[in-house]
mmCIF entry with sequence, helices, sheets and N, C-alpha, C, O atoms, coordinates in Angstrom:
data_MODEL
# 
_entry.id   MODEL 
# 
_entity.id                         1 
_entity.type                       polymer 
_entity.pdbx_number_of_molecules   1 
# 
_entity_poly.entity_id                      1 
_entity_poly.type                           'polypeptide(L)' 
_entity_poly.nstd_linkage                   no 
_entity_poly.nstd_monomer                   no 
_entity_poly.pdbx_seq_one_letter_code       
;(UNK)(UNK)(UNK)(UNK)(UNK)(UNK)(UNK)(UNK)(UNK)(UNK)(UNK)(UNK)(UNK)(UNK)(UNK)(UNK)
(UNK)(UNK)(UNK)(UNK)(UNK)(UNK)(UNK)(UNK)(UNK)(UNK)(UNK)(UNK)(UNK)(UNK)(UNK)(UNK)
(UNK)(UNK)(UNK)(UNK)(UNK)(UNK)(UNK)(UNK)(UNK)(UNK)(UNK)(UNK)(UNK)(UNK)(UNK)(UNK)
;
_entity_poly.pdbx_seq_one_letter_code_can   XXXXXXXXXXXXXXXXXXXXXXXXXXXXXXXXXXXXXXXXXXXXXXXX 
_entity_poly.pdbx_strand_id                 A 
# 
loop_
_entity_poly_seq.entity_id 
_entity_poly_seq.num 
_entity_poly_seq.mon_id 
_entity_poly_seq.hetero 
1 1  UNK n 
1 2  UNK n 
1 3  UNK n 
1 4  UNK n 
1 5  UNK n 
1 6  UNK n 
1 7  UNK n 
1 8  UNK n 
1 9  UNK n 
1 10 UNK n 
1 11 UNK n 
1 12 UNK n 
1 13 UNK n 
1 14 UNK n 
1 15 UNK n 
1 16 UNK n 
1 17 UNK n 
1 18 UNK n 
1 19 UNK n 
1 20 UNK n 
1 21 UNK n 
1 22 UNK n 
1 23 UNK n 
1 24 UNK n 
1 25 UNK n 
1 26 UNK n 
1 27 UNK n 
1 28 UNK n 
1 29 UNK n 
1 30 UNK n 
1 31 UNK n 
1 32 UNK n 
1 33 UNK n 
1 34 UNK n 
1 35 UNK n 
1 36 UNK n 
1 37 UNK n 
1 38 UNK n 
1 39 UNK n 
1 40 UNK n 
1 41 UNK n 
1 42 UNK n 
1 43 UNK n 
1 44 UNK n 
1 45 UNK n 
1 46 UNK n 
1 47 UNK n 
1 48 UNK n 
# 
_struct_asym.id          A 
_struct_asym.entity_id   1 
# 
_struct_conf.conf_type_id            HELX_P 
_struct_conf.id                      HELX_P1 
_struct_conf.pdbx_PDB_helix_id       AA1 
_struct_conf.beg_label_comp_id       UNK 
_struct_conf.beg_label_asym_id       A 
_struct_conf.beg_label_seq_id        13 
_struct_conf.pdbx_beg_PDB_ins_code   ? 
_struct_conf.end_label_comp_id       UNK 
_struct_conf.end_label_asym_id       A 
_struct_conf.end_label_seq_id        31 
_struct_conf.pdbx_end_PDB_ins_code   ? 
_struct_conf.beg_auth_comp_id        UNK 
_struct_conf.beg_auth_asym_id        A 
_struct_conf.beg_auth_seq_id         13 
_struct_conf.end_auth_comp_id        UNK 
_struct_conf.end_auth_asym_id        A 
_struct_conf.end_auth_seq_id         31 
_struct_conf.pdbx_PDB_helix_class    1 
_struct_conf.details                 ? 
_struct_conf.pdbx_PDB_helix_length   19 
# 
_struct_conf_type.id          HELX_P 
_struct_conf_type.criteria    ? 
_struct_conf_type.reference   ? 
# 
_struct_sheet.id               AA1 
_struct_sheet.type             ? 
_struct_sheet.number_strands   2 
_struct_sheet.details          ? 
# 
_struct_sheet_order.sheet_id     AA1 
_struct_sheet_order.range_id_1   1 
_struct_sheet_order.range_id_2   2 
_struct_sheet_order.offset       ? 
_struct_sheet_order.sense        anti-parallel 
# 
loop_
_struct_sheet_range.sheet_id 
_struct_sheet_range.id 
_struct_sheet_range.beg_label_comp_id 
_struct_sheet_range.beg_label_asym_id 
_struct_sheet_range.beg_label_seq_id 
_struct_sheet_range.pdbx_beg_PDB_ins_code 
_struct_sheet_range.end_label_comp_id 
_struct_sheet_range.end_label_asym_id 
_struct_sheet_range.end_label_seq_id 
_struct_sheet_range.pdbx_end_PDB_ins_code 
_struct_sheet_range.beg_auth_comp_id 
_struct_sheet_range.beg_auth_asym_id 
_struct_sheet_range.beg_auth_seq_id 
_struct_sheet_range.end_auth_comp_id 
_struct_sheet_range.end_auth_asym_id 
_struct_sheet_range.end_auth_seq_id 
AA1 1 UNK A 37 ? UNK A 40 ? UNK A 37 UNK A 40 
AA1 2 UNK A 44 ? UNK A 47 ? UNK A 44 UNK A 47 
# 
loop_
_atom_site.group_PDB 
_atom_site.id 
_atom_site.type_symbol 
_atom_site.label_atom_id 
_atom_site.label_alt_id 
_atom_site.label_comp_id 
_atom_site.label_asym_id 
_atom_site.label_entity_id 
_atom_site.label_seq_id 
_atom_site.pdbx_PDB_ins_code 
_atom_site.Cartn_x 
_atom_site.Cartn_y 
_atom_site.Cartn_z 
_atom_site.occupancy 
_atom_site.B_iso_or_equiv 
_atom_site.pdbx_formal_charge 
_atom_site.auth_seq_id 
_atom_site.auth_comp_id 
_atom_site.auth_asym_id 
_atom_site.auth_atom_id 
_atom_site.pdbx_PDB_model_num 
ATOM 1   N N  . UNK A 1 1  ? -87.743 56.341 -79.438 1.00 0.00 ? 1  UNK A N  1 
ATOM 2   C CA . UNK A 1 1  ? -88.210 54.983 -79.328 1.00 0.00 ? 1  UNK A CA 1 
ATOM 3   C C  . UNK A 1 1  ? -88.688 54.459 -80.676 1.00 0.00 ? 1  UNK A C  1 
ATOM 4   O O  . UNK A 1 1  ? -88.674 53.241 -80.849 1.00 0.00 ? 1  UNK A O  1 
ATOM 5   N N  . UNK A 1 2  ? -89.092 55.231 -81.603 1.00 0.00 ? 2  UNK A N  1 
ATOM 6   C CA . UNK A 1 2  ? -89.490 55.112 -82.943 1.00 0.00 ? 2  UNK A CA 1 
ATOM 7   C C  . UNK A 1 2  ? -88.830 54.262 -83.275 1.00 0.00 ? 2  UNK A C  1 
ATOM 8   O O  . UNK A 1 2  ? -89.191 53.125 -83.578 1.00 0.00 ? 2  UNK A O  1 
ATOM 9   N N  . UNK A 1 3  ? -87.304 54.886 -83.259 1.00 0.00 ? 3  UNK A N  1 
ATOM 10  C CA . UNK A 1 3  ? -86.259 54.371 -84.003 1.00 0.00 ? 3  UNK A CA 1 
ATOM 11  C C  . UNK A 1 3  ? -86.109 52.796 -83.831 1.00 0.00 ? 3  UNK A C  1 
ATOM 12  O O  . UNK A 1 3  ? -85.862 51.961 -84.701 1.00 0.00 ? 3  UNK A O  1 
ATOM 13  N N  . UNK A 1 4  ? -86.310 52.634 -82.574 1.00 0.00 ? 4  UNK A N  1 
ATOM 14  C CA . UNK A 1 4  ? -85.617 51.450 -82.194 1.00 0.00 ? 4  UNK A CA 1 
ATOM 15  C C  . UNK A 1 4  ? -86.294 50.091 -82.429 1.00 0.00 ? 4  UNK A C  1 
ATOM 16  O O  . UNK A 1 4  ? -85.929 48.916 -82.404 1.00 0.00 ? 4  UNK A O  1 
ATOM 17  N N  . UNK A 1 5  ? -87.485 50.782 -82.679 1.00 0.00 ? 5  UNK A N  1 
ATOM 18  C CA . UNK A 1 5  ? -88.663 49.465 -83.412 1.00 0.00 ? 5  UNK A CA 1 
ATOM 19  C C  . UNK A 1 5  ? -89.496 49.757 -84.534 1.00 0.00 ? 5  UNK A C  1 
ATOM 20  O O  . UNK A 1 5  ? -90.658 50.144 -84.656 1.00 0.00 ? 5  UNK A O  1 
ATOM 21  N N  . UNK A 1 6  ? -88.313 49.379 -85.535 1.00 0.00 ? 6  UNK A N  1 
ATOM 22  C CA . UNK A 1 6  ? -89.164 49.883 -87.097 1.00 0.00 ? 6  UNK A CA 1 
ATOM 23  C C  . UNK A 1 6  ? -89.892 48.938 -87.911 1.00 0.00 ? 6  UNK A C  1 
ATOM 24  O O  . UNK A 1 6  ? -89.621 48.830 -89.107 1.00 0.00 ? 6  UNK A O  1 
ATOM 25  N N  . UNK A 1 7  ? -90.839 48.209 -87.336 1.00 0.00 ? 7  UNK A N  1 
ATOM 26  C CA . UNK A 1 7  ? -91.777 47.287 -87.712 1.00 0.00 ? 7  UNK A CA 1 
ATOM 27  C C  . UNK A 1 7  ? -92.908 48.118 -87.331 1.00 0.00 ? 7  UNK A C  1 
ATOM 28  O O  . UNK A 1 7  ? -93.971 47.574 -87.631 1.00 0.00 ? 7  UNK A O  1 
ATOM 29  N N  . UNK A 1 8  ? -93.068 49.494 -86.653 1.00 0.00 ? 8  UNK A N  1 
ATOM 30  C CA . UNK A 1 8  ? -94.392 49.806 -86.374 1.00 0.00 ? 8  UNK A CA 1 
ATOM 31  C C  . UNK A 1 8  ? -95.087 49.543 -85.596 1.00 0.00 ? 8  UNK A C  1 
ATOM 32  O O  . UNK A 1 8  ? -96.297 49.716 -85.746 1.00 0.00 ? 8  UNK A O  1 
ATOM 33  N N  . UNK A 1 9  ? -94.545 49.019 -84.468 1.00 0.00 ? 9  UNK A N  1 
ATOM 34  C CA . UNK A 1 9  ? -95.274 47.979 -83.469 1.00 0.00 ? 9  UNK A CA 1 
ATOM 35  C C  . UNK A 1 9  ? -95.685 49.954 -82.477 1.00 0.00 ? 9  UNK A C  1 
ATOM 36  O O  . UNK A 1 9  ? -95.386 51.080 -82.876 1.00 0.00 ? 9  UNK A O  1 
ATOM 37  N N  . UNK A 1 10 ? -96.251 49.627 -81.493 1.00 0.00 ? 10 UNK A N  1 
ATOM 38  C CA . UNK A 1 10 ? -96.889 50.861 -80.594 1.00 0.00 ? 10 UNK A CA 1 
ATOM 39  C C  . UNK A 1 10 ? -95.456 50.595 -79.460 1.00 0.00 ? 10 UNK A C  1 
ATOM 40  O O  . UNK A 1 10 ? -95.192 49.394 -79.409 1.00 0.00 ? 10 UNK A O  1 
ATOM 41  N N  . UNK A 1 11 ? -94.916 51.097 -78.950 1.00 0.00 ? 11 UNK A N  1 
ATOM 42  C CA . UNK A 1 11 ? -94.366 51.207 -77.673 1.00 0.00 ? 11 UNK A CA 1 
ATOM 43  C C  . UNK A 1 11 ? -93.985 52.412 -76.632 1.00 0.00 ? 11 UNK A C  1 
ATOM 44  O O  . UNK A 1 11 ? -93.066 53.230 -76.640 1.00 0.00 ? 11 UNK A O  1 
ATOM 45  N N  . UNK A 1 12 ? -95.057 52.183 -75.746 1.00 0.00 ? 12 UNK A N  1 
ATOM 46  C CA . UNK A 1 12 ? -94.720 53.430 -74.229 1.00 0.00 ? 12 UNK A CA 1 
ATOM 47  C C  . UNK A 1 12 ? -93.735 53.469 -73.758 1.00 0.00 ? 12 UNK A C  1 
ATOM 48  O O  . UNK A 1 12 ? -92.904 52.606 -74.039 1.00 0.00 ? 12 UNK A O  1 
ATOM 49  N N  . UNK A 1 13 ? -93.553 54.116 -73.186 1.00 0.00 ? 13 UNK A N  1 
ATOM 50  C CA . UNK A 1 13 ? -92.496 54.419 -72.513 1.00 0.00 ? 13 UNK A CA 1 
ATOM 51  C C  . UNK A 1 13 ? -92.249 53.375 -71.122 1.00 0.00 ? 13 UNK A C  1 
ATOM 52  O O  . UNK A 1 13 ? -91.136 53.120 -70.662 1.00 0.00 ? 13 UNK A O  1 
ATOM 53  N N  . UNK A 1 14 ? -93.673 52.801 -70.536 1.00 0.00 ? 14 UNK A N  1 
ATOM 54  C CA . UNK A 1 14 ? -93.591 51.814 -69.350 1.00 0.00 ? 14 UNK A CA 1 
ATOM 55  C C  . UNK A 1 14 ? -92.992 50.681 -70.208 1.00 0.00 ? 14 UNK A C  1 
ATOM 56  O O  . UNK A 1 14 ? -92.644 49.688 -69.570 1.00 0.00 ? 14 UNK A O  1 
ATOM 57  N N  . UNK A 1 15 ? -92.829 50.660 -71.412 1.00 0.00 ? 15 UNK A N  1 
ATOM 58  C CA . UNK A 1 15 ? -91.791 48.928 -72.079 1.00 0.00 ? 15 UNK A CA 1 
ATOM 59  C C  . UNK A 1 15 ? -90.788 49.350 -71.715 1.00 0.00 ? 15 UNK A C  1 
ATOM 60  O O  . UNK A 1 15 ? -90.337 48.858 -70.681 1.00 0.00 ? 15 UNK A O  1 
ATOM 61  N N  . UNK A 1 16 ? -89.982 50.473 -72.422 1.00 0.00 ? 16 UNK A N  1 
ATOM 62  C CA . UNK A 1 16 ? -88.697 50.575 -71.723 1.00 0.00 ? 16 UNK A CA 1 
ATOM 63  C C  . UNK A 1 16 ? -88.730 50.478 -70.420 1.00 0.00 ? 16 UNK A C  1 
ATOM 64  O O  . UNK A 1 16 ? -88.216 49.444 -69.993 1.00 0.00 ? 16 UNK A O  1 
ATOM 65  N N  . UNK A 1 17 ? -89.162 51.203 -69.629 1.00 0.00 ? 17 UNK A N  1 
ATOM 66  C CA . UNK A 1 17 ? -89.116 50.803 -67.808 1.00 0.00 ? 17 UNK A CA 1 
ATOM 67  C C  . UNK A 1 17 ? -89.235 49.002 -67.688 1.00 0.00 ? 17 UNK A C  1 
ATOM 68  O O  . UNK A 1 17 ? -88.314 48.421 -67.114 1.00 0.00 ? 17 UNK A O  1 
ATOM 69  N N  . UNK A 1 18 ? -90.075 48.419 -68.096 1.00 0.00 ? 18 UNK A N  1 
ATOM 70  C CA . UNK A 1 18 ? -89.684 46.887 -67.705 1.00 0.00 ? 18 UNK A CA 1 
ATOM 71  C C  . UNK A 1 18 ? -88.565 46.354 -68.561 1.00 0.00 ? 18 UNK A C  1 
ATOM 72  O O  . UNK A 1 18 ? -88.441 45.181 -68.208 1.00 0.00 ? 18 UNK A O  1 
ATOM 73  N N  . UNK A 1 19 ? -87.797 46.583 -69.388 1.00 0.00 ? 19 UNK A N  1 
ATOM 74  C CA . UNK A 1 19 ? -86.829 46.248 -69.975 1.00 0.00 ? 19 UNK A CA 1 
ATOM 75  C C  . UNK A 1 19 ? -86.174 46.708 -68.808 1.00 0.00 ? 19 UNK A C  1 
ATOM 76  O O  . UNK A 1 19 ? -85.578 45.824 -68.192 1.00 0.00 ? 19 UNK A O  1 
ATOM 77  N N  . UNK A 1 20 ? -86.116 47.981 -68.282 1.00 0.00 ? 20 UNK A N  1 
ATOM 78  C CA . UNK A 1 20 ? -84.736 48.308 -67.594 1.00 0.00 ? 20 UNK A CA 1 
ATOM 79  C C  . UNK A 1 20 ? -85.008 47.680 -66.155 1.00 0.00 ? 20 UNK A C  1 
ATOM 80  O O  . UNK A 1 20 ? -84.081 47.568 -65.352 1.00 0.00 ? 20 UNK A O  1 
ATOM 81  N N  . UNK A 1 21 ? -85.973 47.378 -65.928 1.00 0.00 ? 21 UNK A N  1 
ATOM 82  C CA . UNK A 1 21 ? -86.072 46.451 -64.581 1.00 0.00 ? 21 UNK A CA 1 
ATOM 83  C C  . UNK A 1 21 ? -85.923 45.107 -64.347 1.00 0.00 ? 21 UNK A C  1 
ATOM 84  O O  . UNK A 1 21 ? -85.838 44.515 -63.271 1.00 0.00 ? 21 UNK A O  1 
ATOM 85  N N  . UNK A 1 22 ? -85.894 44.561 -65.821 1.00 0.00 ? 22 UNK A N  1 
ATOM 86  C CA . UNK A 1 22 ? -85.230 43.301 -66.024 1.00 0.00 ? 22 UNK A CA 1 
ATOM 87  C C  . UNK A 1 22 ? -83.749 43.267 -66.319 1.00 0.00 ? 22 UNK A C  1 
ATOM 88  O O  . UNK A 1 22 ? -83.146 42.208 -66.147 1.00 0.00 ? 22 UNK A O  1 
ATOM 89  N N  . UNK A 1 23 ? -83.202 44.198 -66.691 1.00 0.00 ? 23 UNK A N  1 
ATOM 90  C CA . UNK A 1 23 ? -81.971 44.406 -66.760 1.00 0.00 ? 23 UNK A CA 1 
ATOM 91  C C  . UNK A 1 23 ? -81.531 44.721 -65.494 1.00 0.00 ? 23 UNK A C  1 
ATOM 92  O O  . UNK A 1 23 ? -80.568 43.983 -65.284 1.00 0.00 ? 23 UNK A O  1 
ATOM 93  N N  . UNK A 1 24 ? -81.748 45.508 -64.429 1.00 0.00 ? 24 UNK A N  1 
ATOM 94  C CA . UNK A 1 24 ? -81.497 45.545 -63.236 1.00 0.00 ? 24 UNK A CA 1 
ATOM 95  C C  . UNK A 1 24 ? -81.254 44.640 -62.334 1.00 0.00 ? 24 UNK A C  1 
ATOM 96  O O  . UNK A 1 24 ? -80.317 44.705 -61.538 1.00 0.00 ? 24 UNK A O  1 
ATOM 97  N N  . UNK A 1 25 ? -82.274 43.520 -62.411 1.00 0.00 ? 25 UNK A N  1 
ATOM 98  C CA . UNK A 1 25 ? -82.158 42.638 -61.762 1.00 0.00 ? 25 UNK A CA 1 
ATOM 99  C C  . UNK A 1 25 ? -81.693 41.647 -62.225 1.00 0.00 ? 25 UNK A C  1 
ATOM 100 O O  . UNK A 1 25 ? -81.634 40.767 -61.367 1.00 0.00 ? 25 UNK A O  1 
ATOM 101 N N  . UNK A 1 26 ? -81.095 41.153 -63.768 1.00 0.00 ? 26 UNK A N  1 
ATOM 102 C CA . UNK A 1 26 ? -80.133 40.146 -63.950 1.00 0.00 ? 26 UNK A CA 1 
ATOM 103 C C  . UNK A 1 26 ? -78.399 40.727 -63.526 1.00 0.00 ? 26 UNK A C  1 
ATOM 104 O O  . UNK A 1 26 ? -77.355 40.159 -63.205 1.00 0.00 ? 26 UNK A O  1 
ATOM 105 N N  . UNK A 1 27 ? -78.733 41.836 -63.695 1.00 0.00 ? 27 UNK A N  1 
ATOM 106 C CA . UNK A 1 27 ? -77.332 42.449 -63.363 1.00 0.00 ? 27 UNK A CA 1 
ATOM 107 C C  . UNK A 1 27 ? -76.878 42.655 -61.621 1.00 0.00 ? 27 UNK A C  1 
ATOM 108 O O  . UNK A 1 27 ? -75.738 42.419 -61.221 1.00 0.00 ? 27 UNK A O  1 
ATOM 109 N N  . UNK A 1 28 ? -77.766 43.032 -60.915 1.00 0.00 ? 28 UNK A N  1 
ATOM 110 C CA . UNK A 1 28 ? -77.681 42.599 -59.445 1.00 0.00 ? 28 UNK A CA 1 
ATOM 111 C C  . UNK A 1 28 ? -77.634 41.460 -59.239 1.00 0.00 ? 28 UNK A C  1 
ATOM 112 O O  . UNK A 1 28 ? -76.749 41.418 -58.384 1.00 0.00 ? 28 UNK A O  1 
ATOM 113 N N  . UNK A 1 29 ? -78.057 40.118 -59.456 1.00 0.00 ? 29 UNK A N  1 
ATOM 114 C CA . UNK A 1 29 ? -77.875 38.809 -59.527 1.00 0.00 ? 29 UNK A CA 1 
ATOM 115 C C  . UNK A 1 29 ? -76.632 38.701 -59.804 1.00 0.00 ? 29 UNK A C  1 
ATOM 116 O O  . UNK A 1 29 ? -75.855 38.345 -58.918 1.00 0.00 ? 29 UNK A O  1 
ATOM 117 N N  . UNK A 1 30 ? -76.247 38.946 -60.909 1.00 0.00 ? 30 UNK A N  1 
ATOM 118 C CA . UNK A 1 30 ? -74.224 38.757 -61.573 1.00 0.00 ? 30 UNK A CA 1 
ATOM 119 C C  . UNK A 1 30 ? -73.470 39.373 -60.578 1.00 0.00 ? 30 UNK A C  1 
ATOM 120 O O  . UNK A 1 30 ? -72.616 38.832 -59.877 1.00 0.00 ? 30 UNK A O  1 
ATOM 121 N N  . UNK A 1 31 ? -73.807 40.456 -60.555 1.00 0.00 ? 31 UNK A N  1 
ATOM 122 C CA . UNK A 1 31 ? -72.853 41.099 -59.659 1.00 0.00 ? 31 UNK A CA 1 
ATOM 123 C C  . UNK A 1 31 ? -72.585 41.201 -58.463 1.00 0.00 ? 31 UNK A C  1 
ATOM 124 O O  . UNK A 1 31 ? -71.430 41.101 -58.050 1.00 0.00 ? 31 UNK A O  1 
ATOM 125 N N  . UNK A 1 32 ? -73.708 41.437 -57.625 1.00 0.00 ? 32 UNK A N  1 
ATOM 126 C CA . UNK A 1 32 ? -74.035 41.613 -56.298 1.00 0.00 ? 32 UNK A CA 1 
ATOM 127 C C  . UNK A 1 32 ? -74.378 43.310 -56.359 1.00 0.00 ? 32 UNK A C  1 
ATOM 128 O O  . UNK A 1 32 ? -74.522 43.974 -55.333 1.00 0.00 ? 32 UNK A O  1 
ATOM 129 N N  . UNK A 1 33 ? -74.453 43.726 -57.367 1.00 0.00 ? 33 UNK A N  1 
ATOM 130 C CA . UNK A 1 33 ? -74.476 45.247 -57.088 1.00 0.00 ? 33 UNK A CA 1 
ATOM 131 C C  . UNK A 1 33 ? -75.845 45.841 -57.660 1.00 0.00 ? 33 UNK A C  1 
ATOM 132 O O  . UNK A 1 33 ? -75.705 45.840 -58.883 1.00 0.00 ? 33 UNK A O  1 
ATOM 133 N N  . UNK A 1 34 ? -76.988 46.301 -57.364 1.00 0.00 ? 34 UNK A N  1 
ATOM 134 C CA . UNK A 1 34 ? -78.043 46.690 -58.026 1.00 0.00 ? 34 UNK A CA 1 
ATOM 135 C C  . UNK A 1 34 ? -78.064 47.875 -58.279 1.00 0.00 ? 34 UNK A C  1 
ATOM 136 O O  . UNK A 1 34 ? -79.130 48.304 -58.720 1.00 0.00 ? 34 UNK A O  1 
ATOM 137 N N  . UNK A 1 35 ? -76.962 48.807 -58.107 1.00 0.00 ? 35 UNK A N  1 
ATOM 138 C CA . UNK A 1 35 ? -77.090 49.771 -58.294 1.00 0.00 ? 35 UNK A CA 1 
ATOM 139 C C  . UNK A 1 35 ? -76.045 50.258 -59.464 1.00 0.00 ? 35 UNK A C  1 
ATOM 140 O O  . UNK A 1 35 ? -75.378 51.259 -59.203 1.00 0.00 ? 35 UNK A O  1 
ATOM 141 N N  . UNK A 1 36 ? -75.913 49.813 -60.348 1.00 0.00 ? 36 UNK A N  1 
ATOM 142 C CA . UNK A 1 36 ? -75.090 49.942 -62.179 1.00 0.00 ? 36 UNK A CA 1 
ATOM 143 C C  . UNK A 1 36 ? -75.703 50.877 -62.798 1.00 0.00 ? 36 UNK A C  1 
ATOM 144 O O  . UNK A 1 36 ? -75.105 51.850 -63.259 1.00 0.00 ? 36 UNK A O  1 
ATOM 145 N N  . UNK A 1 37 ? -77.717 50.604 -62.942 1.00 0.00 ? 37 UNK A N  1 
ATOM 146 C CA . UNK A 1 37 ? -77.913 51.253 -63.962 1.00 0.00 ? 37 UNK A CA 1 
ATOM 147 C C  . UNK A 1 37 ? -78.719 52.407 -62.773 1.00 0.00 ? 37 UNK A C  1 
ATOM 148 O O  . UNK A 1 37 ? -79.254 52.153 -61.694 1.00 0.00 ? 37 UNK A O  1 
ATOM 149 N N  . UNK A 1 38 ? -78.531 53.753 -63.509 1.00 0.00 ? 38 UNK A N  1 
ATOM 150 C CA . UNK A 1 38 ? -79.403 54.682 -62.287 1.00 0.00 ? 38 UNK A CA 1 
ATOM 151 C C  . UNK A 1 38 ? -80.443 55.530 -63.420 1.00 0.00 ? 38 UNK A C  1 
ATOM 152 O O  . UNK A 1 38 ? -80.220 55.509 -64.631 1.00 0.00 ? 38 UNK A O  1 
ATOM 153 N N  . UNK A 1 39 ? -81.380 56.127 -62.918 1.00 0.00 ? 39 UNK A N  1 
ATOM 154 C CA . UNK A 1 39 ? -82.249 56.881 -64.080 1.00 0.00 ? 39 UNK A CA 1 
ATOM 155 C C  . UNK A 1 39 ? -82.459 58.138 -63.922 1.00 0.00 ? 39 UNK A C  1 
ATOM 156 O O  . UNK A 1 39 ? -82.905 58.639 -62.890 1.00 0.00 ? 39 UNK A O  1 
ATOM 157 N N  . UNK A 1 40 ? -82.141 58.755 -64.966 1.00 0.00 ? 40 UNK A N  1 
ATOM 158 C CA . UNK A 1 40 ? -81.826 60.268 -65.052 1.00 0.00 ? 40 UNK A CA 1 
ATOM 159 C C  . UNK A 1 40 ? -83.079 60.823 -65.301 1.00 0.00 ? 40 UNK A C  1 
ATOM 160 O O  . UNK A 1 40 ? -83.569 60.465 -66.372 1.00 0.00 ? 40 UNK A O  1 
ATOM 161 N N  . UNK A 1 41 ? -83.779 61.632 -64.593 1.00 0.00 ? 41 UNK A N  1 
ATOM 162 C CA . UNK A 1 41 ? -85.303 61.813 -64.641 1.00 0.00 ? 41 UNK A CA 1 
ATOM 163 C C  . UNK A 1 41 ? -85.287 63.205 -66.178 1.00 0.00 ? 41 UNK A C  1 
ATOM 164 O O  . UNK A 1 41 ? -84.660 64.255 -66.032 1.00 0.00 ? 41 UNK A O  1 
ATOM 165 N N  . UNK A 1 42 ? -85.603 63.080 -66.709 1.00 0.00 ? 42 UNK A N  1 
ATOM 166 C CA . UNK A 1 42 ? -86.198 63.884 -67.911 1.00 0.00 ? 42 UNK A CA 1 
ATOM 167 C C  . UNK A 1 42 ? -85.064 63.608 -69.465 1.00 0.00 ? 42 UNK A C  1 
ATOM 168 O O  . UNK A 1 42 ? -84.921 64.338 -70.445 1.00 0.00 ? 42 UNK A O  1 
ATOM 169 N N  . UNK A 1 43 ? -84.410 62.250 -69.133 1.00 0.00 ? 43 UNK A N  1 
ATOM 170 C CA . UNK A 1 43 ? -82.978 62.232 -69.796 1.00 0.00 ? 43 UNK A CA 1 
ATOM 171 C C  . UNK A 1 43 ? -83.291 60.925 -70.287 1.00 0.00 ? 43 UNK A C  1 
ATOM 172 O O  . UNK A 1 43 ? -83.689 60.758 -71.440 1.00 0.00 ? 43 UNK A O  1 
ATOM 173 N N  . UNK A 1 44 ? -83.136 60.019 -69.496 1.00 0.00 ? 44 UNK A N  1 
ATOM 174 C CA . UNK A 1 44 ? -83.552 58.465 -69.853 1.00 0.00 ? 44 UNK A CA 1 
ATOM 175 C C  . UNK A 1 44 ? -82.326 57.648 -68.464 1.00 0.00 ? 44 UNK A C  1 
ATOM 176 O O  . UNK A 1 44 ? -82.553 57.922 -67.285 1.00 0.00 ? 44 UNK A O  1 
ATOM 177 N N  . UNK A 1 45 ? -81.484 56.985 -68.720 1.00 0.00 ? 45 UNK A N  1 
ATOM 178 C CA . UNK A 1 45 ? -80.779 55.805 -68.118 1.00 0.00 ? 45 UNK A CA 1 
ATOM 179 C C  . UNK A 1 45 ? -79.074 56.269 -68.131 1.00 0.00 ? 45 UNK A C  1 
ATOM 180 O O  . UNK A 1 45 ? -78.714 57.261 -68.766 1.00 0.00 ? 45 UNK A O  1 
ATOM 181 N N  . UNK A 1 46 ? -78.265 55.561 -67.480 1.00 0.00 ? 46 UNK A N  1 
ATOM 182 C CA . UNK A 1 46 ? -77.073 55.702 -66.926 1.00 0.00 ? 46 UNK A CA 1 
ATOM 183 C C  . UNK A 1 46 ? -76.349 54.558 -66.253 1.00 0.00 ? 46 UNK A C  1 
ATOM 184 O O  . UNK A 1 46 ? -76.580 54.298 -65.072 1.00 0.00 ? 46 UNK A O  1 
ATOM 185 N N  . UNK A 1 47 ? -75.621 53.978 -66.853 1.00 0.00 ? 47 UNK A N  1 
ATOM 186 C CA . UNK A 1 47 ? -74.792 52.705 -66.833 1.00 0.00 ? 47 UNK A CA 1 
ATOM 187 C C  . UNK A 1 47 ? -73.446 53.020 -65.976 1.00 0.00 ? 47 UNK A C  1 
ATOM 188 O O  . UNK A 1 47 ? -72.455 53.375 -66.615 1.00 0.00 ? 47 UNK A O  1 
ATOM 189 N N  . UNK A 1 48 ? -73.354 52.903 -64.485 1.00 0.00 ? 48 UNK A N  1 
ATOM 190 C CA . UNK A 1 48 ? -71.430 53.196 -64.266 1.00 0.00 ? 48 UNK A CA 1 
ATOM 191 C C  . UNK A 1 48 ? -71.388 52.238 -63.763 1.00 0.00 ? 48 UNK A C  1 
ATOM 192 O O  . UNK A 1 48 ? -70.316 51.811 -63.335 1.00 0.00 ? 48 UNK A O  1 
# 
């Protein structure tokens, strides 16, 4: 997560979780399908 915000800002791990729950639900909206992204418990996320 370091990586991904190199201004130094602090970020937990619950930011990513609301990123991916906002992504969830614009993507169930488009699609009709809420089930795209799934979460791999000790891994991170999974897109099919």
């Amino acid at each position: 997560m370091e990586s991904s915000y190199v201004d130094g800002r602090i970020v937990s791990d619950r930011t990513v979780d609301s990123h991916v729950k906002n992504l969830r639900k614009k993507v169930s909206q488009a699609s009709g399908n809420e089930y795209l992204i799934h979460s791999i418990y000790g891994v991170g996320y999974k897109v099919e």
